[in-house]
SEMILO-533762 format. One line per 3 residues: number of its first residue (from 0); for each residue x, y, z of C-alpha. Coordinates in nm, 2 decimals. Layout:
# residues N
NUM	X,Y,Z  ...
This chain:
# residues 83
0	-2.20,3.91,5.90  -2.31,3.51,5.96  -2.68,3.57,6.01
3	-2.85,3.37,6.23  -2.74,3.06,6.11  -2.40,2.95,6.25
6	-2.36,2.67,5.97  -2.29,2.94,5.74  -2.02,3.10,5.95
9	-1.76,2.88,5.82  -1.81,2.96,5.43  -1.80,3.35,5.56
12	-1.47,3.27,5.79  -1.32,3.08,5.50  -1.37,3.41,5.18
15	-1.23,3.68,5.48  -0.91,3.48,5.56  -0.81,3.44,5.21
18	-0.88,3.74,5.11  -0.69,3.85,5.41  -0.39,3.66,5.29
21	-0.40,3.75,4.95  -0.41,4.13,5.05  -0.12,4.07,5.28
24	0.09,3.90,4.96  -0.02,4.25,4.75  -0.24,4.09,4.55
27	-0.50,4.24,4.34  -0.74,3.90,4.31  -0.99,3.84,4.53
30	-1.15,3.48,4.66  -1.56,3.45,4.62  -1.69,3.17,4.84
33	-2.08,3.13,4.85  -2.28,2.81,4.96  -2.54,2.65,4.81
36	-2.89,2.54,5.01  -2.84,2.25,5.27  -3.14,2.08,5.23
39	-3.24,2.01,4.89  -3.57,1.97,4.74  -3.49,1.63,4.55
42	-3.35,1.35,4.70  -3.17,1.13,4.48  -3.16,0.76,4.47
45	-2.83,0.68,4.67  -2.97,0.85,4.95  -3.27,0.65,4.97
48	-3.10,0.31,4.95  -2.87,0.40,5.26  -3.15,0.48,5.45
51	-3.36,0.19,5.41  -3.02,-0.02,5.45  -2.97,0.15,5.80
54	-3.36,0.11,5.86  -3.34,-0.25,5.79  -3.02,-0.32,5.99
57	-3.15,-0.14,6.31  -3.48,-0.38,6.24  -3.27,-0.69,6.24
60	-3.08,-0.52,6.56  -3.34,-0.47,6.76  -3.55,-0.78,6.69
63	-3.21,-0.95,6.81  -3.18,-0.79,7.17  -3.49,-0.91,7.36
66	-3.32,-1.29,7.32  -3.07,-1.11,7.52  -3.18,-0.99,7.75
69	-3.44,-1.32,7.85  -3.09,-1.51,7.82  -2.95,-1.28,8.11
72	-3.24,-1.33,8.35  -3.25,-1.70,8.30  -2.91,-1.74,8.42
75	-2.98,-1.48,8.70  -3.28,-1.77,8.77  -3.03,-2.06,8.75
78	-2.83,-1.93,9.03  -3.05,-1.78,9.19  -2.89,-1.43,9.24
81	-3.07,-1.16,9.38  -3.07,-0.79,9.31
């Protein structure tokens, strides 16, 4: 009834309980749930802009952790601890 996608499950799940419920209320109208493709040819703009915000931010992020790091190991140094 899902097909081999369980993403689509839910959609399926959602149109055979109301339409359970209504039948138990005696109702003659019926729910019609369908789903539209996930992925989408066309990306729009918005999209784009939040990736290359997140893209830029893990950029700055990561060129901020080897400092760090070489701050950890020169205090390690100063007291001379050992592992």
């Amino acid at each position: 009834m899902c097909g081999a996608e369980p993403i689509n499950c839910f959609p399926v799940l959602l149109n055979i309980l109301s339409n359970t419920f209504l039948r138990l209320f005696n109702s003659t109208e019926r729910f019609r749930v369908w789903n539209d493709p996930y992925y989408s040819t066309r990306g729009s703009g918005a999209e784009h802009g939040i990736f290359f915000f997140y893209l830029s931010y893990m950029l700055i992020l990561t060129a901020g952790l080897p400092p760090l790091f070489a701050v950890s190991n020169m205090e390690d140094y100063k007291v001379k601890s050992m592992h």
